[in-house]
N, CA, C and O atoms as CSV, one atom per row, in Angstrom:
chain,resi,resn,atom,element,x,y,z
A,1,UNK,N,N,96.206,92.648,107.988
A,1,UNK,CA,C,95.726,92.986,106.673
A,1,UNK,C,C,94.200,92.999,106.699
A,1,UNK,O,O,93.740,92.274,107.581
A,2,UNK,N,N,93.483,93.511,106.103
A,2,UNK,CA,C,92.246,94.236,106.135
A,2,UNK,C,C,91.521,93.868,104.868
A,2,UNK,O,O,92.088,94.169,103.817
A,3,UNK,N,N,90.136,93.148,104.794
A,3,UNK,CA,C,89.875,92.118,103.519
A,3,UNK,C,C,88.919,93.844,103.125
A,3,UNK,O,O,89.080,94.711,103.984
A,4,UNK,N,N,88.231,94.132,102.185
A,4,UNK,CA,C,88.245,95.334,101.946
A,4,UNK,C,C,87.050,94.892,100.292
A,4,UNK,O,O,87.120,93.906,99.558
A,5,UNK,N,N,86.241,95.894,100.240
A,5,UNK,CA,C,85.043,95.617,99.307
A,5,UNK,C,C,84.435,97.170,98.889
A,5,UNK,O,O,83.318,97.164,98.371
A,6,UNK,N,N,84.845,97.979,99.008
A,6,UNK,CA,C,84.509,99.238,99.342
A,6,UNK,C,C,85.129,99.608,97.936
A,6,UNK,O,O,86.137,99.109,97.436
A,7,UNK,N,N,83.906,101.075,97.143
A,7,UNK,CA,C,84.586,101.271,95.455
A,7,UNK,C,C,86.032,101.724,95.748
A,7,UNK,O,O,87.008,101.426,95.059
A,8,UNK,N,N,86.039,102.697,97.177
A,8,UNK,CA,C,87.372,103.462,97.154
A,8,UNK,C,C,88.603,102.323,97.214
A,8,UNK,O,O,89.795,102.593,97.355
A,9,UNK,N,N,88.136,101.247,97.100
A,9,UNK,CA,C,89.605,100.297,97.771
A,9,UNK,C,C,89.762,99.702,96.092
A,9,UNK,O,O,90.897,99.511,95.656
A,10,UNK,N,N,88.526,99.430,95.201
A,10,UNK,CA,C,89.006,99.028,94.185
A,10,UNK,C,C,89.679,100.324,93.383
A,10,UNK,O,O,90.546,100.021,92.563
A,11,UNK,N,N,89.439,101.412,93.501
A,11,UNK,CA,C,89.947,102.756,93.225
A,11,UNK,C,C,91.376,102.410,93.356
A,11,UNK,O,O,92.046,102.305,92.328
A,12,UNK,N,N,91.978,102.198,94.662
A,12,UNK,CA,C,93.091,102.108,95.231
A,12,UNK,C,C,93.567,100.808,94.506
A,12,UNK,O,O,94.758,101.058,94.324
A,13,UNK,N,N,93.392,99.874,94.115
A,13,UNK,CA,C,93.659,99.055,93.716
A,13,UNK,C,C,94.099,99.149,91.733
A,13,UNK,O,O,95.055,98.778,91.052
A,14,UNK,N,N,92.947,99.765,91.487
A,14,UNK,CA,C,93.404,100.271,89.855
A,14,UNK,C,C,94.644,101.372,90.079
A,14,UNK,O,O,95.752,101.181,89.577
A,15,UNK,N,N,94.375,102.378,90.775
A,15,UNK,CA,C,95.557,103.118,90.980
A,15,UNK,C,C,96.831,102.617,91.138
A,15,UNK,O,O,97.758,103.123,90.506
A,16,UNK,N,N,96.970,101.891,91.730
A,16,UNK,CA,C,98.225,101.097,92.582
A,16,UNK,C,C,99.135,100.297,91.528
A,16,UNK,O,O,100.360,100.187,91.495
A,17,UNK,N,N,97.969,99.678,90.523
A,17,UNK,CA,C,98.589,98.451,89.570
A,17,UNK,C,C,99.264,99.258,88.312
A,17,UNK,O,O,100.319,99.196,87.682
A,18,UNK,N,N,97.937,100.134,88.294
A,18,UNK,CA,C,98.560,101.632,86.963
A,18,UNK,C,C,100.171,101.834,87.232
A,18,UNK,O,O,101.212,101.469,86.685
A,19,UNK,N,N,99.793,102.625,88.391
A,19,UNK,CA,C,101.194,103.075,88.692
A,19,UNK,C,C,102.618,102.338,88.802
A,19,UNK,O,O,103.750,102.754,88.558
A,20,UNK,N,N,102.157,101.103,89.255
A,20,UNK,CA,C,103.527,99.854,88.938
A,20,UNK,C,C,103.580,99.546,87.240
A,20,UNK,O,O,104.704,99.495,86.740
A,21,UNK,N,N,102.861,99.423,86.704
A,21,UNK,CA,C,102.752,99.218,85.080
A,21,UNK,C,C,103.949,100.652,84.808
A,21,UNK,O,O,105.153,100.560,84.568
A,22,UNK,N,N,103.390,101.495,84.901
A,22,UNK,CA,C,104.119,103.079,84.147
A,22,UNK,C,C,105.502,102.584,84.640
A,22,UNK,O,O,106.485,102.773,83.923
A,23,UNK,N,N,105.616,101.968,85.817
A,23,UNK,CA,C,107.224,102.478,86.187
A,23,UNK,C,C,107.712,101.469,85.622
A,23,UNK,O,O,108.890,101.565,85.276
A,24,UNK,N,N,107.000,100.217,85.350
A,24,UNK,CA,C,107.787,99.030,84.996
A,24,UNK,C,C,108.217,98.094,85.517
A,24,UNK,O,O,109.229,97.525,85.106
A,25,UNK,N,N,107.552,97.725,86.529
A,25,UNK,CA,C,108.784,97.136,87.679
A,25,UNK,C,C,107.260,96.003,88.328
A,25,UNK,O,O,106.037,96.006,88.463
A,26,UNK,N,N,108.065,95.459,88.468
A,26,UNK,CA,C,107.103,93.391,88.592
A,26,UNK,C,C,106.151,93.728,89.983
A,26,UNK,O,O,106.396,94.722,90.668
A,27,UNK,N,N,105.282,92.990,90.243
A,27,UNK,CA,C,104.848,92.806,91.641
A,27,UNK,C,C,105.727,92.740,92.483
A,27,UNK,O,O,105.940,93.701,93.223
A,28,UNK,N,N,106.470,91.544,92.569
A,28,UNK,CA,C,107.129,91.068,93.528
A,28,UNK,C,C,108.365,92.255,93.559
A,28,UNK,O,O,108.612,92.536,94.732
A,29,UNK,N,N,109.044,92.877,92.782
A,29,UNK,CA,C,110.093,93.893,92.973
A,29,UNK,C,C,109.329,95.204,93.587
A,29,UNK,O,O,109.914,95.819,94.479
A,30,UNK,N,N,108.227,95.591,93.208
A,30,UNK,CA,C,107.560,96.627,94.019
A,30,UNK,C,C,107.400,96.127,95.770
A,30,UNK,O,O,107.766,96.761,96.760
A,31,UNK,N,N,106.934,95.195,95.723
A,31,UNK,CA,C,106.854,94.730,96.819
A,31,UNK,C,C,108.325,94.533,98.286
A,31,UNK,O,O,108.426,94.663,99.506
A,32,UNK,N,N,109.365,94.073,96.839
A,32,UNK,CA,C,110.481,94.034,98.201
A,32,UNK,C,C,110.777,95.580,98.056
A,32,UNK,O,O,111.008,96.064,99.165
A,33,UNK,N,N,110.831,96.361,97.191
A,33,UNK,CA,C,111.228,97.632,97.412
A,33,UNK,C,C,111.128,98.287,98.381
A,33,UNK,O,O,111.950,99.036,98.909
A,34,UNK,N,N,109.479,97.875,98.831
A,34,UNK,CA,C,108.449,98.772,99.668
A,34,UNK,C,C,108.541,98.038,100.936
A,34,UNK,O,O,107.695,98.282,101.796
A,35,UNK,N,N,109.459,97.173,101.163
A,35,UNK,CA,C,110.063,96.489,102.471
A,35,UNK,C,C,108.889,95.373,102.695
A,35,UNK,O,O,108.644,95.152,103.881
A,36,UNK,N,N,108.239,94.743,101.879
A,36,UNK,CA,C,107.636,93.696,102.005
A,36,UNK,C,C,108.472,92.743,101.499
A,36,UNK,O,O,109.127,92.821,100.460
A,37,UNK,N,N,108.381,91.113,102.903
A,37,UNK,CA,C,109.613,90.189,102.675
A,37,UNK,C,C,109.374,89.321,101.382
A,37,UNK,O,O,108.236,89.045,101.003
A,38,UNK,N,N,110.550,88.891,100.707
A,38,UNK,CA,C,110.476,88.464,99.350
A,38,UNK,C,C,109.591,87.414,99.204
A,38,UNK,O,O,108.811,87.369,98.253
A,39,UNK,N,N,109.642,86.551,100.075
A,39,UNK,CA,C,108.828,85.151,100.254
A,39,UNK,C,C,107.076,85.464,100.168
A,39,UNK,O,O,106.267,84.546,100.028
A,40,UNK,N,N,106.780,86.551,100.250
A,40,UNK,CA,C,105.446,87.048,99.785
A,40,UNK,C,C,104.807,88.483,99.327
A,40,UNK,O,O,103.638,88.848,99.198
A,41,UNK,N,N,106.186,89.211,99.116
A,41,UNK,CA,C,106.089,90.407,98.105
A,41,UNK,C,C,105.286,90.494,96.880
A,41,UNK,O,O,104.492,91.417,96.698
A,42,UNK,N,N,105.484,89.524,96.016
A,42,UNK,CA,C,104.427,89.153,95.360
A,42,UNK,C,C,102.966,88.944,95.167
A,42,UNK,O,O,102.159,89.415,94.366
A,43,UNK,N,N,102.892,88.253,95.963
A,43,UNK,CA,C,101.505,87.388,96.928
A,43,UNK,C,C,100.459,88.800,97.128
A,43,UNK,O,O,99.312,89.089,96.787
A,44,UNK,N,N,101.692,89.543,97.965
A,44,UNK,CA,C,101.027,90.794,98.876
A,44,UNK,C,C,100.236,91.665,97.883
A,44,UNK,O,O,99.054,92.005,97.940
A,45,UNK,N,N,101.265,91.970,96.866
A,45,UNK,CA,C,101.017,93.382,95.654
A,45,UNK,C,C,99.751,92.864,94.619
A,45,UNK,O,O,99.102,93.593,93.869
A,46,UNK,N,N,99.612,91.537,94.786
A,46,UNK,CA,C,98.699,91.208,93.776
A,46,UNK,C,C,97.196,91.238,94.658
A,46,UNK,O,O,96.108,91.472,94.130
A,47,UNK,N,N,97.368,91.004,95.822
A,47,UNK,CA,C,95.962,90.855,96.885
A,47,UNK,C,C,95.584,92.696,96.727
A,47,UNK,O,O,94.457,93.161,96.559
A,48,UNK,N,N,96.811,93.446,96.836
A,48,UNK,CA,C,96.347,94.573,96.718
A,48,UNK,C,C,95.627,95.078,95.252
A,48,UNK,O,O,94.592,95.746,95.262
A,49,UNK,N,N,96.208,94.732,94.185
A,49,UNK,CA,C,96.116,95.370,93.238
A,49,UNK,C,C,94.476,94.548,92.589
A,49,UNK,O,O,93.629,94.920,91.777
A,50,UNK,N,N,94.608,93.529,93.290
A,50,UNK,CA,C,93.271,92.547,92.873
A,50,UNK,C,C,91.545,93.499,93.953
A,50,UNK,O,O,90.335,93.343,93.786
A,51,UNK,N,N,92.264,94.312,94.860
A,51,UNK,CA,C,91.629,94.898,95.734
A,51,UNK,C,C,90.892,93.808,97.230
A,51,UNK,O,O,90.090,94.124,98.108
A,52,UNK,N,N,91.660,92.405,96.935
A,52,UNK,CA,C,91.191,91.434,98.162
A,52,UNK,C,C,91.797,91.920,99.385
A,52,UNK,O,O,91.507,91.374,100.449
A,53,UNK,N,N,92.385,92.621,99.354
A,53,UNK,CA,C,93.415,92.981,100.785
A,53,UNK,C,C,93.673,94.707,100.238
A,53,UNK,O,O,93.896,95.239,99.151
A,54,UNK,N,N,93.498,95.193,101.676
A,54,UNK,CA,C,94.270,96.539,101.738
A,54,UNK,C,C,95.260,97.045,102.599
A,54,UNK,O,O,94.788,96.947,103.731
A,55,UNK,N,N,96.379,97.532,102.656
A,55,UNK,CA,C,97.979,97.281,103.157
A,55,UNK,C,C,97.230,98.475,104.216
A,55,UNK,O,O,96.214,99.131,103.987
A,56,UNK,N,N,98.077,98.496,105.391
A,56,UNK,CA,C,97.809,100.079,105.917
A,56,UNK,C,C,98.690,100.936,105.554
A,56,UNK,O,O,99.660,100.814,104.807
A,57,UNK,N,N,98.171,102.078,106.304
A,57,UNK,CA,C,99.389,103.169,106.007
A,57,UNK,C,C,100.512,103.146,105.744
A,57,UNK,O,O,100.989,103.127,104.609
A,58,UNK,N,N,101.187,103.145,106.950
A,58,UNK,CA,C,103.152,102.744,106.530
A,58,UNK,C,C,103.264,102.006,105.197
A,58,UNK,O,O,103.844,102.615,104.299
A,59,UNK,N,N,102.897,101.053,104.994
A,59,UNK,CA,C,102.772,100.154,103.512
A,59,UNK,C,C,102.292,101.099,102.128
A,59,UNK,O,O,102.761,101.003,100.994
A,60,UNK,N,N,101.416,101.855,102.510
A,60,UNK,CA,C,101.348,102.746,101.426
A,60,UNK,C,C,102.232,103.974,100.898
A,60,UNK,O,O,102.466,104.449,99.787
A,61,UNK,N,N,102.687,104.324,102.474
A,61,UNK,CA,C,103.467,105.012,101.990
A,61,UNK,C,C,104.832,105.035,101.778
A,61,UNK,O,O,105.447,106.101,101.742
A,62,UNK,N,N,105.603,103.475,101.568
A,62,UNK,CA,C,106.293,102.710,101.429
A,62,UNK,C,C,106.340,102.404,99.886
A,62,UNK,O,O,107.300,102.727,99.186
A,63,UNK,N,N,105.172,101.725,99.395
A,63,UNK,CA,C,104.556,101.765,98.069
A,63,UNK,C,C,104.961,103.057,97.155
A,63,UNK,O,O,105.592,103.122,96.100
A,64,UNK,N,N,104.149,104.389,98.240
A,64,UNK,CA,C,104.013,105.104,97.260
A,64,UNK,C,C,105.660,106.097,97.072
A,64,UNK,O,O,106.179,106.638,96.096
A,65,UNK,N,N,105.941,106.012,98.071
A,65,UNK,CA,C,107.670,106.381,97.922
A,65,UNK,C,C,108.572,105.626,96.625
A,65,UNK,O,O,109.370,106.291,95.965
A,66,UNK,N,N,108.335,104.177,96.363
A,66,UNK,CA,C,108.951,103.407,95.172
A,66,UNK,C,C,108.404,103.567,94.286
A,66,UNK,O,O,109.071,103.260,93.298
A,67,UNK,N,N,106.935,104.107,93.947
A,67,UNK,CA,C,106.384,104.841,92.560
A,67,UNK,C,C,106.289,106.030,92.335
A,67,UNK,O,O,105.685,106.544,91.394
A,68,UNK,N,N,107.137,106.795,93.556
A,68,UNK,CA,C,107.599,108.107,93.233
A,68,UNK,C,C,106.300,108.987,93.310
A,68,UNK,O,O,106.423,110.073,92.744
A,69,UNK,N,N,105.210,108.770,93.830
A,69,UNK,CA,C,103.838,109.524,94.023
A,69,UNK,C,C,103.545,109.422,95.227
A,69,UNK,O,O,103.837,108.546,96.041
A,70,UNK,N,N,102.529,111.012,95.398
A,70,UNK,CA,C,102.133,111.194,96.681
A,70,UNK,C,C,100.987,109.970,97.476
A,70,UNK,O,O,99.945,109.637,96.911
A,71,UNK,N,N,101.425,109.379,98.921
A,71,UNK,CA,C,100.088,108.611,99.307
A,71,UNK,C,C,99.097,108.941,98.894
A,71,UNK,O,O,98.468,108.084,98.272
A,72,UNK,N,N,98.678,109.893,98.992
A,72,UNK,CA,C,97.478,110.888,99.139
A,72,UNK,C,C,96.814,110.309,97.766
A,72,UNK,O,O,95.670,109.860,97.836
A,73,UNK,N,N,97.533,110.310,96.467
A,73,UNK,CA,C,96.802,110.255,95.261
A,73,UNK,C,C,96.119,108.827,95.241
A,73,UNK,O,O,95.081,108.712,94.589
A,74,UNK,N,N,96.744,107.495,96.055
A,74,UNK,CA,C,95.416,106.460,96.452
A,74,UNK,C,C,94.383,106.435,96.856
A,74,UNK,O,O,93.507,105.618,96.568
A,75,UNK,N,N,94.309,107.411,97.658
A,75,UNK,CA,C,93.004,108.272,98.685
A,75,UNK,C,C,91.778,109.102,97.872
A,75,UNK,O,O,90.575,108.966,98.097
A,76,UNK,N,N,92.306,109.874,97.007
A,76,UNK,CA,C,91.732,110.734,96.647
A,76,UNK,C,C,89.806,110.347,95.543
A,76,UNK,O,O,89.822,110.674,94.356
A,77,UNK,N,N,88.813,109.879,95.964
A,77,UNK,CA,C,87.772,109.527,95.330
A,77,UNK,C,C,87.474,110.223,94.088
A,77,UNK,O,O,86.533,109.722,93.472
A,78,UNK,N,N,87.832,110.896,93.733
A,78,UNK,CA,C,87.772,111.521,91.891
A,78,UNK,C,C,89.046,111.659,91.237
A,78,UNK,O,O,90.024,112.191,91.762
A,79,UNK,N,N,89.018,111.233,90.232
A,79,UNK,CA,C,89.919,111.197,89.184
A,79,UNK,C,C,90.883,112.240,89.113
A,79,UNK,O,O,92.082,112.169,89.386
A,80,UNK,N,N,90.040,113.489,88.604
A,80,UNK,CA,C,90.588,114.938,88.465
A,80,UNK,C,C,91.509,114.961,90.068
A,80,UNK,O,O,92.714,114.746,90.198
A,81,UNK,N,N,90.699,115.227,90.956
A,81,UNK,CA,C,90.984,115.331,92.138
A,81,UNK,C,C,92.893,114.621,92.727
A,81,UNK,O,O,93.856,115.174,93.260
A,82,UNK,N,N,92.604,113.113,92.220
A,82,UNK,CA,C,94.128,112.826,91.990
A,82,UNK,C,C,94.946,113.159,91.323
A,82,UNK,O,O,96.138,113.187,91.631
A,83,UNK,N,N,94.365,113.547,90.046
A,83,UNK,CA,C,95.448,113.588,88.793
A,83,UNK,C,C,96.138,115.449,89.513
A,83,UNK,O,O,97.314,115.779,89.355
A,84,UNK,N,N,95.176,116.291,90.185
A,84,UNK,CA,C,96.150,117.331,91.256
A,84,UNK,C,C,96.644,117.166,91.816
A,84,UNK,O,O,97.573,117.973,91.828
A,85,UNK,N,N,96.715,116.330,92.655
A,85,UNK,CA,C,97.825,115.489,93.662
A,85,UNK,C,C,98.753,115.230,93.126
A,85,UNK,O,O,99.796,115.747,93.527
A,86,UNK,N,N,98.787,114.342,92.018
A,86,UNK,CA,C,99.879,113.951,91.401
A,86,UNK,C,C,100.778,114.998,91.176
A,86,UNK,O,O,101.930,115.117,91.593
A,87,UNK,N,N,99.900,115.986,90.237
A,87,UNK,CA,C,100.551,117.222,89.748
A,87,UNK,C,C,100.955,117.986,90.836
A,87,UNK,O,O,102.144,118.146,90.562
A,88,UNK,N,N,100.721,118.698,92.127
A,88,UNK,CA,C,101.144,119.014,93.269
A,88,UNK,C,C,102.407,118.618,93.844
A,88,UNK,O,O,103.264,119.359,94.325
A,89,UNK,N,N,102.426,116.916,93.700
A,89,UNK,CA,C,103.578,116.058,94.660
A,89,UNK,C,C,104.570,116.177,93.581
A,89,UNK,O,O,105.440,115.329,93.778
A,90,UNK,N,N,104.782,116.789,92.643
A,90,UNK,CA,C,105.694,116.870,91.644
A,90,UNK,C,C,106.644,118.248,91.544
A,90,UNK,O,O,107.793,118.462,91.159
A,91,UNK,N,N,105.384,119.208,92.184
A,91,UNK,CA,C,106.746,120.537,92.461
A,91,UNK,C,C,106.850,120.481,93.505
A,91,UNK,O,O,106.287,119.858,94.406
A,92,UNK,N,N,108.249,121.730,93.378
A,92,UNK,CA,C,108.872,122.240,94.415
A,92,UNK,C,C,108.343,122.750,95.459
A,92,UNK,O,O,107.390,123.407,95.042
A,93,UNK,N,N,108.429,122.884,97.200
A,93,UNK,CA,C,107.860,123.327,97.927
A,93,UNK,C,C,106.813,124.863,97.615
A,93,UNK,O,O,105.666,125.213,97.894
A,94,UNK,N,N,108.317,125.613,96.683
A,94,UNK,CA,C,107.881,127.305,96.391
A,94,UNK,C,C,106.579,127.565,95.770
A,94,UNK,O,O,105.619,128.325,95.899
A,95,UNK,N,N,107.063,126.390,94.885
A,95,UNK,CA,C,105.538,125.904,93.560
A,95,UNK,C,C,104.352,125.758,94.669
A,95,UNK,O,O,103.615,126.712,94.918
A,96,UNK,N,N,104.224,124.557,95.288
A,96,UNK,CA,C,103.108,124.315,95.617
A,96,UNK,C,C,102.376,125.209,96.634
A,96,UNK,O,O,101.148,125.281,96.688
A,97,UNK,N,N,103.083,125.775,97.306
A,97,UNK,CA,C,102.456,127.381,98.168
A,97,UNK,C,C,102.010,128.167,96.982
A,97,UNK,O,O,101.281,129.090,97.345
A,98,UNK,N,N,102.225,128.119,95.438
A,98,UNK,CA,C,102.020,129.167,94.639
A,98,UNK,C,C,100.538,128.541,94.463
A,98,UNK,O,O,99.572,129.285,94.633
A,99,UNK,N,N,100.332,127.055,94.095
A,99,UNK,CA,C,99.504,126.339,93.532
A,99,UNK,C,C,98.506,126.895,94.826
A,99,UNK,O,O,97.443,127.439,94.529
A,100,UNK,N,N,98.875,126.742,96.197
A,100,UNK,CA,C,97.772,126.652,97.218
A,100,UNK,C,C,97.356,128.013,96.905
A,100,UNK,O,O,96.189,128.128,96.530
A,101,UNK,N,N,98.101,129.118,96.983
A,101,UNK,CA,C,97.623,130.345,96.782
A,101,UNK,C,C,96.480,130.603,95.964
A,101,UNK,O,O,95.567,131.283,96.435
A,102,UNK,N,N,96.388,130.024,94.471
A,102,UNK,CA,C,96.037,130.212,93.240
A,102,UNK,C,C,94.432,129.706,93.930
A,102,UNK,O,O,93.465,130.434,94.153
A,103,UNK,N,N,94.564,128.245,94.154
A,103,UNK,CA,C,93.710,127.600,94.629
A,103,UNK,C,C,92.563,128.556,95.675
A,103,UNK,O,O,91.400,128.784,95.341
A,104,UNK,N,N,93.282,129.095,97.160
A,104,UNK,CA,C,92.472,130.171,97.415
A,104,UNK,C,C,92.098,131.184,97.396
A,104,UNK,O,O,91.382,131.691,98.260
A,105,UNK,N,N,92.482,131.676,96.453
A,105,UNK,CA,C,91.922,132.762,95.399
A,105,UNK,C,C,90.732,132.481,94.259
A,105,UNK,O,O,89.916,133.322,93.881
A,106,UNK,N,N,90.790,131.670,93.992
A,106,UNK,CA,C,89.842,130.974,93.320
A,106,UNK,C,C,88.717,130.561,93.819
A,106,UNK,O,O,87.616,130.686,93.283
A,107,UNK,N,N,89.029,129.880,95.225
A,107,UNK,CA,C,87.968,129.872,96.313
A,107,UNK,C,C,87.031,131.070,96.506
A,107,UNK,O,O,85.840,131.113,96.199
A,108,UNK,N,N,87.804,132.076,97.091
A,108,UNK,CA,C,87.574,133.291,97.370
A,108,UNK,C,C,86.822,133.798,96.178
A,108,UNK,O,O,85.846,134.506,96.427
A,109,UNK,N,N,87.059,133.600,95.154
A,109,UNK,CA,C,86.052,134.433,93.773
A,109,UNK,C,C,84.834,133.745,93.619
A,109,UNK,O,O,83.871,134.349,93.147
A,110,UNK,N,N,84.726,132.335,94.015
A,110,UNK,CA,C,83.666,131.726,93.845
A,110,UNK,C,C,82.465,131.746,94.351
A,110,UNK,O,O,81.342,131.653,93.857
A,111,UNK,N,N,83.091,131.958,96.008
A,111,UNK,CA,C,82.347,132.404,97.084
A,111,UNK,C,C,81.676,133.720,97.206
A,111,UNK,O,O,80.600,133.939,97.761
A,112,UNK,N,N,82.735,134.868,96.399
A,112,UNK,CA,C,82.514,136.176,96.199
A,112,UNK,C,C,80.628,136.045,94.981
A,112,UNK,O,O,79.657,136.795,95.088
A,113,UNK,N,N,80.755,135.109,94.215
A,113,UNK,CA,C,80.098,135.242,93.069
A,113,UNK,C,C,79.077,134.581,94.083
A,113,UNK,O,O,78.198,135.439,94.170
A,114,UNK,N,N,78.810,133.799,94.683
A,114,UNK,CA,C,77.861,133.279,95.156
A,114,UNK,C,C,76.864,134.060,96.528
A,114,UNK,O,O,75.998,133.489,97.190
A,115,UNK,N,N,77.232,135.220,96.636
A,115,UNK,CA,C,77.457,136.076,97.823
A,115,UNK,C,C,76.082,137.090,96.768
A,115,UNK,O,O,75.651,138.164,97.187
């Protein structure tokens, strides 16, 4: 476990606690969900959500599988920036090739205007 001081980890940390609040569901039940052992499931989710500790990968994306959201949206350093992720990890494969499309096209006009 990884002691952690960095804004992006308290980021990750407001994110993390949000997202257990919405679904409803305790520290310690997020925690055994996400295959952390019961005897400190608890312990664990609160070091995270307090931002004193940061889980690695597999753990996050363990986490983020039982709150039904993409890893990625812990990661993401702007707000907006996640709240697309979110919205992304929510459609269908077909959707989100539509979304990427849209996205570089949009690119493409911006670049065009700046040209």
């Amino acid at each position: 476990m990884l002691v952690v001081s960095s804004p992006s980890d308290t980021l990750f940390a407001r994110r993390m606690k949000t997202a257990r609040l919405l679904l409803g569901i305790s520290q310690m039940e997020l925690g055994i969900r996400a295959g952390i052992d019961a005897s400190s499931a608890s312990a664990r989710i609160n070091q995270y959500e307090r931002g004193k500790h940061a889980p690695d990968f597999l753990t996050v994306r363990n986490l983020a599988r039982v709150l039904a959201i993409p890893a990625a949206y812990f990661y993401a350093e702007e707000d907006q920036l996640a709240e697309l992720i979110m919205a992304a990890g929510q459609l269908q494969a077909a959707e989100r090739k539509t979304l990427l499309d849209v996205a570089k096209t949009l690119l493409n006009a911006a670049d065009a205007k700046s040209k």
